[in-house]
Structures are given as C-alpha cells and as structure tokens.
N, CA, C and O of each residue as an XYZ file, in Angstrom:
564
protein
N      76.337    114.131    120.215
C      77.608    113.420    120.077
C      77.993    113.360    118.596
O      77.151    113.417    117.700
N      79.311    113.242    118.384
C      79.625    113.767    116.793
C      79.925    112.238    115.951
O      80.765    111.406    116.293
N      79.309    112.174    115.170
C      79.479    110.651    114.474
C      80.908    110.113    114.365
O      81.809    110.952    114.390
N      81.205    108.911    114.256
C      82.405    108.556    114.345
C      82.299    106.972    113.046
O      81.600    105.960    113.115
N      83.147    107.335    112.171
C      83.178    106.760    111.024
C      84.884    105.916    110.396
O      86.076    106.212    110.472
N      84.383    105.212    110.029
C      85.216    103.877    109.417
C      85.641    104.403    108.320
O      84.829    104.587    107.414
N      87.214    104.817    108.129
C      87.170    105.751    106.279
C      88.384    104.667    106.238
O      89.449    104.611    106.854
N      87.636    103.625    105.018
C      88.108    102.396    103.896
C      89.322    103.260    103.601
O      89.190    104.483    103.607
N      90.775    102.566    103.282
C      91.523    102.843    101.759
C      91.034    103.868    100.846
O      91.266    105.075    100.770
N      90.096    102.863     99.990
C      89.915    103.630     98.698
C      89.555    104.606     99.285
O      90.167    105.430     98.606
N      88.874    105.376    100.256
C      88.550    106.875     99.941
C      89.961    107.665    100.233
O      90.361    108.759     99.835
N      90.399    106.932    100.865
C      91.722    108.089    100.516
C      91.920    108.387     99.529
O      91.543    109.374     98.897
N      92.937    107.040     99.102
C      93.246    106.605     97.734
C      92.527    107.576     96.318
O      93.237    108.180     95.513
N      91.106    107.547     96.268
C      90.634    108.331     95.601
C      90.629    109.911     95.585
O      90.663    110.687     94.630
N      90.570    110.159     97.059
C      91.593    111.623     97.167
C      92.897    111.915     96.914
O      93.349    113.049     96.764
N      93.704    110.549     96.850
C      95.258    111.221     96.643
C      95.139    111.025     95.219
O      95.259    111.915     94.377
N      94.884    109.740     94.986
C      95.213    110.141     93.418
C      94.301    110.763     92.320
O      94.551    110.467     91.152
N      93.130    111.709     92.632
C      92.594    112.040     92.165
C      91.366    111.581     91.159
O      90.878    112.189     90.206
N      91.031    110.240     91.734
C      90.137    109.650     90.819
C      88.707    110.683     90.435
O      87.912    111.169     91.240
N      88.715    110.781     89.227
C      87.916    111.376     88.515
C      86.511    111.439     88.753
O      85.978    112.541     88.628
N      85.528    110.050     89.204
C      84.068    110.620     90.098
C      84.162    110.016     91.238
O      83.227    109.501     91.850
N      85.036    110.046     91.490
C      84.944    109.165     93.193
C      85.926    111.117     93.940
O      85.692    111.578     95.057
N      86.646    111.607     93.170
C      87.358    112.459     94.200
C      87.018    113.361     94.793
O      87.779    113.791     95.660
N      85.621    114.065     94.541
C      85.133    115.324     95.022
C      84.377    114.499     96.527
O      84.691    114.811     97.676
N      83.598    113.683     96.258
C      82.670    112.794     97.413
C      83.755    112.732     98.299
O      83.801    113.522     99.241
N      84.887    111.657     98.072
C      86.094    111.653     99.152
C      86.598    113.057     99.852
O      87.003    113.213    101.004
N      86.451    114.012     98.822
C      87.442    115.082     99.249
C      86.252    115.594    100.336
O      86.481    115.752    101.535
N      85.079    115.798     99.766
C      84.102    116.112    100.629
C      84.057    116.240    102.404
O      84.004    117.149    103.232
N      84.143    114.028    102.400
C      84.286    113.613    103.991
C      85.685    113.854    104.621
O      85.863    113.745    105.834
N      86.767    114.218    103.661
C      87.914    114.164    104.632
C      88.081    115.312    104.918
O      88.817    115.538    105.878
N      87.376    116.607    104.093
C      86.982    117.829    104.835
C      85.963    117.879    105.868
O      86.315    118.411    106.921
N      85.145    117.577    105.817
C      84.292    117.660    107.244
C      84.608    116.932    108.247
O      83.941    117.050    109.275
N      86.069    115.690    108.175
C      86.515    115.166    109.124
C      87.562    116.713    110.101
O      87.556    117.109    111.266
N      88.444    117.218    108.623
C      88.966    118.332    109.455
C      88.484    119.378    110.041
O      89.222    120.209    110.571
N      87.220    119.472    110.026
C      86.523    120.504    110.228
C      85.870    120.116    111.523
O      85.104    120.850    112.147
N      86.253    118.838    111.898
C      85.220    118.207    113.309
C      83.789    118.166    113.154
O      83.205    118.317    114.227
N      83.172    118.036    112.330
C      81.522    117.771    112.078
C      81.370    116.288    112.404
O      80.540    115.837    113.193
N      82.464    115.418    111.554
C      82.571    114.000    112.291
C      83.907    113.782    112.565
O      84.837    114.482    112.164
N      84.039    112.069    113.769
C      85.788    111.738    113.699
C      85.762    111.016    113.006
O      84.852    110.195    112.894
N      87.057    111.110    112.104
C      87.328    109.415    111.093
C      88.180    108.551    111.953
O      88.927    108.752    112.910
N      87.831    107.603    111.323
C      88.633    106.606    112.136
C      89.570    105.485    110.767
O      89.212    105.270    109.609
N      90.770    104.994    111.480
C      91.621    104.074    110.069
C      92.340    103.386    111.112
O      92.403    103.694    112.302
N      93.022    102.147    110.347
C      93.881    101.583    110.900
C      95.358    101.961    110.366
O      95.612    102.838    109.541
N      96.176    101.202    110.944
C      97.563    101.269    110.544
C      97.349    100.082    109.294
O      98.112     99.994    108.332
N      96.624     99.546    109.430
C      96.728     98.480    107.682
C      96.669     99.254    106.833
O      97.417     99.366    105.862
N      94.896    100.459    107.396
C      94.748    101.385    105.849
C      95.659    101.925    105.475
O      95.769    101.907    104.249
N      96.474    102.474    106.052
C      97.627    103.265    105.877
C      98.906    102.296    104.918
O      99.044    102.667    103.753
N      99.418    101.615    105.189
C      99.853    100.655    104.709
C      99.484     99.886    103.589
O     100.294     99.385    102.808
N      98.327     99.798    103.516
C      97.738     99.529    101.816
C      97.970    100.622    101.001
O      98.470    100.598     99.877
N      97.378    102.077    101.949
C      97.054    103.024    101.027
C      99.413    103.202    100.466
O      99.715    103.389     99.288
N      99.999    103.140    101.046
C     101.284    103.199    101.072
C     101.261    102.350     99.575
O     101.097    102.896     98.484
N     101.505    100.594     99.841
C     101.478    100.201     98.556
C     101.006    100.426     97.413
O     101.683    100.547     96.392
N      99.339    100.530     97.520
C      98.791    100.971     96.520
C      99.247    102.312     95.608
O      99.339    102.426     94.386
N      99.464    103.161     96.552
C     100.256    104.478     95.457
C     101.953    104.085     95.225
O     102.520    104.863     94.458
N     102.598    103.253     95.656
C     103.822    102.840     95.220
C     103.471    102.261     93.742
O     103.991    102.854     92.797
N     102.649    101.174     93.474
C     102.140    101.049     92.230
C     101.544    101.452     91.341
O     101.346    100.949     90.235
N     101.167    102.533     91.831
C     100.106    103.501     91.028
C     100.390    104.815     90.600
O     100.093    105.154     89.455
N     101.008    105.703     91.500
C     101.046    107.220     90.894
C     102.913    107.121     90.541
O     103.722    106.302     90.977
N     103.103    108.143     89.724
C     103.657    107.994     88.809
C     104.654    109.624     89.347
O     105.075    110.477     88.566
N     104.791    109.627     90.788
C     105.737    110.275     91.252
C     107.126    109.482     92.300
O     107.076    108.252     92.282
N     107.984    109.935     92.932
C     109.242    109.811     93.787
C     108.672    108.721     94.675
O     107.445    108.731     94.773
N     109.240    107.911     95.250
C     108.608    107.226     96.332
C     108.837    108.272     97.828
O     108.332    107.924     98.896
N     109.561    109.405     97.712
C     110.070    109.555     99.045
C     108.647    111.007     98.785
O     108.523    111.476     99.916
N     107.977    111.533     98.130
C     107.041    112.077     97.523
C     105.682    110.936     98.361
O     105.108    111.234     99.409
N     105.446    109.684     97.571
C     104.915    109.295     98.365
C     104.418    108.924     99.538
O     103.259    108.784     99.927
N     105.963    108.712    100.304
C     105.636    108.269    101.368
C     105.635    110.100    102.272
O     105.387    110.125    103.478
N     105.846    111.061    101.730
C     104.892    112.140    102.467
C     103.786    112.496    102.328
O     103.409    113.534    102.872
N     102.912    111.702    101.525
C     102.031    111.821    101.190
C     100.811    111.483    101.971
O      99.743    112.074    102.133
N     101.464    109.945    102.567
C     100.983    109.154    103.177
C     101.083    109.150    104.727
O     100.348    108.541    105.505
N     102.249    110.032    105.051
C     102.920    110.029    106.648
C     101.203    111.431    106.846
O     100.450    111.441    107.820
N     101.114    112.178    105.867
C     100.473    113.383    105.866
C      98.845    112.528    106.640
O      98.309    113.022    107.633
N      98.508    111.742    106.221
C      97.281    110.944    106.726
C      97.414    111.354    108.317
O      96.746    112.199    108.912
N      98.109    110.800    108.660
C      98.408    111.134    110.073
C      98.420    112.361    110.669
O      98.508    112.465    111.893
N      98.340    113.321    109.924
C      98.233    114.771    110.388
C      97.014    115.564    109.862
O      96.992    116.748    109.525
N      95.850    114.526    109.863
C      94.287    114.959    109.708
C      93.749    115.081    110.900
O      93.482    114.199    111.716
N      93.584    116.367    110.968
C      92.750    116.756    113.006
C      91.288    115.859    112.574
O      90.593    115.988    111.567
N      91.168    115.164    113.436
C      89.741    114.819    113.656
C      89.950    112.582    113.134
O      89.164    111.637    113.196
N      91.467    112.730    112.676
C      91.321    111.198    112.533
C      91.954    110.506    113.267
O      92.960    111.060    113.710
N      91.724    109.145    113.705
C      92.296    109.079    114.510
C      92.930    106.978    113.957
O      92.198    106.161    113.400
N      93.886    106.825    114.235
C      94.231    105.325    113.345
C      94.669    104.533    114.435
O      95.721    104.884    114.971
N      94.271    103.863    114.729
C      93.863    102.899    115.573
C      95.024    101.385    114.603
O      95.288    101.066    113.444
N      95.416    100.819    116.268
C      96.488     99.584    115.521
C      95.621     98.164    116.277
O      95.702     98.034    117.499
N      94.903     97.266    115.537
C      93.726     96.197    115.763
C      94.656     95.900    116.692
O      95.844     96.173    116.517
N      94.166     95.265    117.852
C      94.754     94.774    118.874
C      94.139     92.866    118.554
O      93.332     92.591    117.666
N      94.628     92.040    119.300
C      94.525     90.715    119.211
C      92.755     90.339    119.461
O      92.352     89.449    118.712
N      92.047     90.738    120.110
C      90.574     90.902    120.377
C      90.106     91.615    119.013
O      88.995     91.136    118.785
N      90.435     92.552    117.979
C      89.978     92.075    116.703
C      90.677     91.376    116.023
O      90.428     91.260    114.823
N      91.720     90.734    116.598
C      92.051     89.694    115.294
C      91.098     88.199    115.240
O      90.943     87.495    114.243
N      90.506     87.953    116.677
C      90.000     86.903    117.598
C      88.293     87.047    116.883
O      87.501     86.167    116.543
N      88.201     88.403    116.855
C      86.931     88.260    116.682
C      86.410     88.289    115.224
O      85.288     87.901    114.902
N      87.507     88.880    114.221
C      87.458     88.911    112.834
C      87.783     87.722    112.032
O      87.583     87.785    110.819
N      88.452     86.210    112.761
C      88.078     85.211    112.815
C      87.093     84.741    112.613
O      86.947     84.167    111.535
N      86.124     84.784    113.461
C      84.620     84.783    113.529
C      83.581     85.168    112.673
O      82.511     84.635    112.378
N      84.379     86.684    112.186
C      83.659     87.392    111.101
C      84.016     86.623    109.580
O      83.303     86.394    108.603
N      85.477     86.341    109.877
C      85.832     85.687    108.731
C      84.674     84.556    108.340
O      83.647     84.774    107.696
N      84.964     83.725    108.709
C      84.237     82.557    109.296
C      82.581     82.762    108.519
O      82.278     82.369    107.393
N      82.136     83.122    109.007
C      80.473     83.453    108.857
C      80.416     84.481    107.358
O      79.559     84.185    106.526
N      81.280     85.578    107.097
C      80.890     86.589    105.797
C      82.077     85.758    104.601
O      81.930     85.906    103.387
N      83.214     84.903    105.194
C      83.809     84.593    103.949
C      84.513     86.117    103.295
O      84.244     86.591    102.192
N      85.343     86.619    104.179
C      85.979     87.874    103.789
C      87.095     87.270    103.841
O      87.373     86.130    104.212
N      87.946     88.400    103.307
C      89.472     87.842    103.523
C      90.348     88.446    104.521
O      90.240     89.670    104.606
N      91.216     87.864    105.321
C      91.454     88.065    106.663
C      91.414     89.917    107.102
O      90.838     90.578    107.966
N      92.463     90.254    105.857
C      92.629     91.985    106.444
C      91.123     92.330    106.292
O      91.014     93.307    107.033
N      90.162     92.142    105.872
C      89.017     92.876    105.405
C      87.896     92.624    106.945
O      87.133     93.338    107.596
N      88.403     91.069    106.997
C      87.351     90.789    108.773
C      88.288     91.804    109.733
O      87.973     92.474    110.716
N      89.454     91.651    109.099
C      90.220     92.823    110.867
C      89.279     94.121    110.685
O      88.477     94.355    111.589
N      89.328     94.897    109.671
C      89.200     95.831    109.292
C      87.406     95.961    109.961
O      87.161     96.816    110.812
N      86.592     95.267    109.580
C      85.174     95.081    110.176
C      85.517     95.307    111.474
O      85.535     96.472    111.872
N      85.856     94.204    112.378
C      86.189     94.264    113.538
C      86.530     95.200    114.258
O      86.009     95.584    115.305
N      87.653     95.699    113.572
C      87.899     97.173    114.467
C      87.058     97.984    114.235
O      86.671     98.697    115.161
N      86.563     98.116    113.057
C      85.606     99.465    112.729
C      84.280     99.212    113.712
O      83.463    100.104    113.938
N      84.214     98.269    114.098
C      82.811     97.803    114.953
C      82.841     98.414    116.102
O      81.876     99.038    116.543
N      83.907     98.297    116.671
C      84.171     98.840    118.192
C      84.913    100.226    118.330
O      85.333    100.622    119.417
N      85.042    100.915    117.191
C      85.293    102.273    117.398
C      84.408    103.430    116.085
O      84.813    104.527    115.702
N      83.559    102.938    115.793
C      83.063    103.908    114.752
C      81.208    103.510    114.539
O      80.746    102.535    115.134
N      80.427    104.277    113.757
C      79.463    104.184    113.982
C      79.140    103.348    112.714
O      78.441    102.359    112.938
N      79.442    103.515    111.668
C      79.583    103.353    110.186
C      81.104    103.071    109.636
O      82.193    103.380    110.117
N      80.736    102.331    108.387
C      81.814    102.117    107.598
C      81.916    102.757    106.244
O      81.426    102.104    105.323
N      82.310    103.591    106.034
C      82.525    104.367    104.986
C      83.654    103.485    103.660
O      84.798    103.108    103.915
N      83.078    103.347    102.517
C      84.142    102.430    101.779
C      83.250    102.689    100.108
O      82.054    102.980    100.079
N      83.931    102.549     99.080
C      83.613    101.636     98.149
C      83.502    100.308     97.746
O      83.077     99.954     96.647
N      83.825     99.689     98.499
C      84.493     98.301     98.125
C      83.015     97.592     98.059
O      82.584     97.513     99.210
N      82.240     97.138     97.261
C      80.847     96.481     96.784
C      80.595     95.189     97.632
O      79.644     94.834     98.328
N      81.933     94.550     97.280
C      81.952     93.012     97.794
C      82.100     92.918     99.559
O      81.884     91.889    100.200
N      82.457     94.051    100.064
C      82.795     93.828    101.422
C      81.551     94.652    102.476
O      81.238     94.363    103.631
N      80.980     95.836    101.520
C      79.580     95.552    101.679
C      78.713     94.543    101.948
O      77.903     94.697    102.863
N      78.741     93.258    101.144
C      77.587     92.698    100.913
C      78.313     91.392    101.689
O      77.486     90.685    102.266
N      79.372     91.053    101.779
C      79.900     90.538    102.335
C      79.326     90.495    104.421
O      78.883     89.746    105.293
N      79.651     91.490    104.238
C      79.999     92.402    106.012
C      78.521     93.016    106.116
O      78.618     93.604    107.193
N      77.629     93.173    105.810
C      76.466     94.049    106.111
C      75.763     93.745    107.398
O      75.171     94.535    108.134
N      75.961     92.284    107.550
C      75.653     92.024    108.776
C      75.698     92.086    110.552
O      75.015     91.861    111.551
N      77.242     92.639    110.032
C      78.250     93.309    111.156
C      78.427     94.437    111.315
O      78.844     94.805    112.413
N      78.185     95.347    110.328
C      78.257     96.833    110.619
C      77.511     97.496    109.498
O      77.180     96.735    108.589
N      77.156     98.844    109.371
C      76.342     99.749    108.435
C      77.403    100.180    107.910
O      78.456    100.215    108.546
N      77.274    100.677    106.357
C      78.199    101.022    105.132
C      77.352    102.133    104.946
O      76.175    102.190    105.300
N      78.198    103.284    104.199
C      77.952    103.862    103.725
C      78.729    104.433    102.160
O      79.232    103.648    101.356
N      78.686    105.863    101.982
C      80.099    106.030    101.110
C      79.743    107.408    100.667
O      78.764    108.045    100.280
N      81.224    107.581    100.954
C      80.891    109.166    100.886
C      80.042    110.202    100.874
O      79.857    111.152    101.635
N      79.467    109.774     99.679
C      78.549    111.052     99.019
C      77.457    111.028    100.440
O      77.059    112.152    100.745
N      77.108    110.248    101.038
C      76.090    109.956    102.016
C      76.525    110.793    103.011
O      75.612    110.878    103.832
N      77.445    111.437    103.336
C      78.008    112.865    104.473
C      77.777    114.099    103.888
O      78.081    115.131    104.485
C-alpha cells in the first residue's frame, strides 16, 4: 500500500518561493508525490495560507500568484481534502490537551484520519502535536 502523507504549507511554500536549504528536500517530496511512490494529502486552509503567505512575500503580479497556487491543485497524486465539522470537534480536543492554535489542531485532525505522517517544518507544532500523529520532513522521503 503506498504511503499517504500530510504536506504542511511551508513545504510548498519553500518550493514556490525557492527557499534556499529547505527547496531541493521540498522539491524532492512533491516529485515523488507526482510520480505516485506516495499520496500527499492538504487541506483547503493549506492552500489558502499558502495563497496569503506568497501575497506577502514574493515580489511578483497577484494574478501570477494566484496561478501559482490554483497549480497546487493540479499535482497527480495530491489530494486536498476540506476538514469537515468531526475535525473541527475533534481538534478542539486536540486543541485543548497540545495548546495549538485552532487552524494548526484542524490541520492535526484531518491529517490523522487521512494520512500516515505529517510532513512539515514547523518545530513548535511538532512538539506540540507529537502525541497525535508522527512528523516527519522532507528530507526523510
């Protein structure tokens, strides 16, 4: 059965905008996502962060951006998932107990019930969340 993985924001993020040692690792997993070795999995939040975040950040058109970002959606092998009320119910809970901040328990939550791993940089939501699901990050594919 082919692994099925939680891909955080930032690894996009670090693929679109080219971050300097984070972009080859990213570029890495979102190639072997197209390649079907594993499925990625995202929400419609990631997408939506990843949206803002390059509105503030890269230093091209917004209408540039937002094809940039519609393009997420046209990765064979990913698939973006919209949290239904049963992870909002249960990331409550998560909230609750890890002290995350609300989008970050959704984000656990869903990744719990559709992926095997959580793929991310984010340090604090690691150590935060470890209890609820396995992390990894990139370079680890």
């Amino acid at each position: 059965m082919t692994k099925k993985v939680f891909i955080d924001s930032n690894i996009f993020l670090n693929f679109l905008l080219r971050e300097d040692i984070f972009y080859e690792g990213s570029k890495h997993l979102l190639t072997q996502i197209e390649k079907g070795s594993i499925i990625g999995i995202t929400t419609l939040i990631n997408v939506m962060e990843i949206l803002a975040v390059l509105r503030k950040r890269a230093k091209i058109k917004d209408s540039e951006i937002v094809k940039d970002v519609e393009k997420i959606g046209e990765i064979q092998n990913l698939e973006i998932i919209i949290p239904n009320e049963l992870h909002i119910a249960h990331a409550f809970r998560i909230q609750k107990i890890s002290k995350l901040l609300p989008i970050d328990a959704i984000l656990v939550s869903t990744a719990r019930d559709f992926s095997d791993i959580f793929v991310t940089r984010d340090i604090e939501l690691k150590q935060r969340a470890s209890n609820f699901i396995s992390f990894a990050e990139p370079e680890n594919f």
